[in-house]
C-alpha positions in Angstrom: 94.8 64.4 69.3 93.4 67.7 70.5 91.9 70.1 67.6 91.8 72.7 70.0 95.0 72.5 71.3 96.9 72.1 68.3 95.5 74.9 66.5 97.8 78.1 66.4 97.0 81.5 67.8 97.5 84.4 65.6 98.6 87.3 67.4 96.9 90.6 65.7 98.7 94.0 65.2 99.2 96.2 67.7 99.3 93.3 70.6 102.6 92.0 72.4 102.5 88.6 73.8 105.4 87.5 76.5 105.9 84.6 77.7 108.1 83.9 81.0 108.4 80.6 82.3 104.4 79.8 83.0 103.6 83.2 83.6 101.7 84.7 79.9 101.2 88.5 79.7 99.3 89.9 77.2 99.2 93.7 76.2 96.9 95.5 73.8 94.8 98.2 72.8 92.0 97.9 75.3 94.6 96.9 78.6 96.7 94.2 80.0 96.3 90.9 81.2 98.0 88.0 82.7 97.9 84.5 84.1 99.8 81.4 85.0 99.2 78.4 82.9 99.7 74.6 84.2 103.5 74.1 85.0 103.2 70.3 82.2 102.1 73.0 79.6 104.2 74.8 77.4 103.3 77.7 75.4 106.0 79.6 72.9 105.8 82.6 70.7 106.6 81.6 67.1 106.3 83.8 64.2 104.0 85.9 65.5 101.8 83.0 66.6 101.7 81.5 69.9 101.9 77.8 69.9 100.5 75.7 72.4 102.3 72.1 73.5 101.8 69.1 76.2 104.5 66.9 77.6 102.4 63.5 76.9 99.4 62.0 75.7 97.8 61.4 79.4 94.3 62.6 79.5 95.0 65.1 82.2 97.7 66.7 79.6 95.3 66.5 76.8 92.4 68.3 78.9 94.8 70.8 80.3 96.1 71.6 76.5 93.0 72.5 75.1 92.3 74.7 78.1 95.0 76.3 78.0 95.1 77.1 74.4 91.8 78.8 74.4 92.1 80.7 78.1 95.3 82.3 75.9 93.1 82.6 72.5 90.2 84.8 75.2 93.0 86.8 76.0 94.2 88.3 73.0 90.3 89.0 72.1 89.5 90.7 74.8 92.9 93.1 74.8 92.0 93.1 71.5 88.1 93.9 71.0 86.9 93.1 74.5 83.5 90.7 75.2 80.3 92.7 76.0 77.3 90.9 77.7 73.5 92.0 77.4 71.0 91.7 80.1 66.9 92.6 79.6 64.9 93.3 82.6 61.4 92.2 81.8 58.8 93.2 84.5 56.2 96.0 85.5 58.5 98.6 87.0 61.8 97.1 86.3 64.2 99.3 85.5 68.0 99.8 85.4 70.1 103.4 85.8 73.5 104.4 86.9 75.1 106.7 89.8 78.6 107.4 89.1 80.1 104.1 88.9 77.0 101.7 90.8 74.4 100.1 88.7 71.0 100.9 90.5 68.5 97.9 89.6 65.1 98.0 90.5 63.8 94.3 90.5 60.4 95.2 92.7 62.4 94.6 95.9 61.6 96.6 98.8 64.9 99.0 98.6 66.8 98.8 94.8 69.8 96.5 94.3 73.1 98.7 93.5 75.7 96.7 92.0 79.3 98.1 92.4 81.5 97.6 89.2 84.6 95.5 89.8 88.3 96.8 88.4 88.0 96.0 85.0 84.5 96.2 84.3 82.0 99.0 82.9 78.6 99.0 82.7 76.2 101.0 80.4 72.5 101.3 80.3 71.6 102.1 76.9 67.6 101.9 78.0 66.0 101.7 81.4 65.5 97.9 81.1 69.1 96.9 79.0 72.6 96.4 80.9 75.5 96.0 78.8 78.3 94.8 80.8 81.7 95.3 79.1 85.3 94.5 80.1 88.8 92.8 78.7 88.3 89.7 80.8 86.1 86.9 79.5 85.4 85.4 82.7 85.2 88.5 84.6 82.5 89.8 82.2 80.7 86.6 82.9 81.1 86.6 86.4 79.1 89.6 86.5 76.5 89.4 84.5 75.8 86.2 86.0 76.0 87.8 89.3 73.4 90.4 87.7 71.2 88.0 86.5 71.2 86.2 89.9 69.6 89.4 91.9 66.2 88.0 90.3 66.2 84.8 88.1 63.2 84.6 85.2 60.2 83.8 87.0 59.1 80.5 85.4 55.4 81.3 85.3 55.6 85.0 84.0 58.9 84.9 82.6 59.6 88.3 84.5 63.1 89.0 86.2 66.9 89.3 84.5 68.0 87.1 81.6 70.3 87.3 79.1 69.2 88.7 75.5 68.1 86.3 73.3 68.1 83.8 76.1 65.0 81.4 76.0 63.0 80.6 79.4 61.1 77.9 79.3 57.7 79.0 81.0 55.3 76.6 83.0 51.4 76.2 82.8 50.5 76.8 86.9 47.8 75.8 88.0 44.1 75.9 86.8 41.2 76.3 89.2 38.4 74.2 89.0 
């Protein structure tokens, strides 16, 4: 028995669910979005919540049902209040800005890194060394950041580079001279 799966999603005010064959579009206030679930899994629209179902009790149905249930669930948050990730820069001269729609990051690289925001995405930099990447899509927001964070891991030794906020690195001794 999946506990994910089986749990209903509640469809807030203001957004409009359709469901057409295995194609599920979702509209709110923030945007659209869309995507094709498993052909096995069924999804319906019932009294203003959508229901989630599988065709057996295989494994592979079970997996896919509780998948599917929360890739819908992201969905309707993020037409609904959106996901937002936070990234610190921590470093001597590390420093984040914007030009037009590029974030600028300088990571003590020899030239600065500029990111280009994909459809659907926004960036802001509320400080020089603070990205807040925003969007509708869960794993789109993710995507990026990660992408983000990747242009200069946390050093283990000093702990300098890109992280996430409040995320914890683990930082090593090095080496002691005798």
């Amino acid at each position: 028995m999946s506990r994910i799966g089986n749990k209903p999603i509640p469809v807030p005010a203001g957004v409009t669910v359709s469901i057409e064959g295995s194609a599920v579009k979702v509209k709110g206030p923030k945007g659209e979005l869309s995507r094709e679930i498993h052909r096995d899994i069924a999804a319906t629209l019932e009294e203003g919540r959508i229901i989630v179902r599988r065709p057996t009790e295989e494994k592979r149905h079970k997996s896919l049902h509780g998948l599917t249930r929360t890739l819908i669930a992201n969905m309707v948050e993020g037409v609904t209040n959106g996901y937002a990730k936070t990234l610190e820069l921590t470093g001597v001269g590390y420093r984040a800005s914007m030009q037009g729609n590029k974030l600028v990051l300088a990571l003590g690289y020899s030239k600065p890194v500029e990111v280009e925001a994909p459809a659907g995405i926004q960036f802001e930099v509320p400080n020089p060394t603070t990205v807040v990447v925003k969007g509708i899509n869960k794993e789109q927001v993710g995507e990026t950041s990660a992408y983000i964070r990747m242009t200069r891991d946390p050093d283990p030794y000093k702990a300098k580079g890109v992280r996430y906020a409040g995320e914890v690195i683990k930082t090593k001794a090095g080496k002691t001279g005798k």
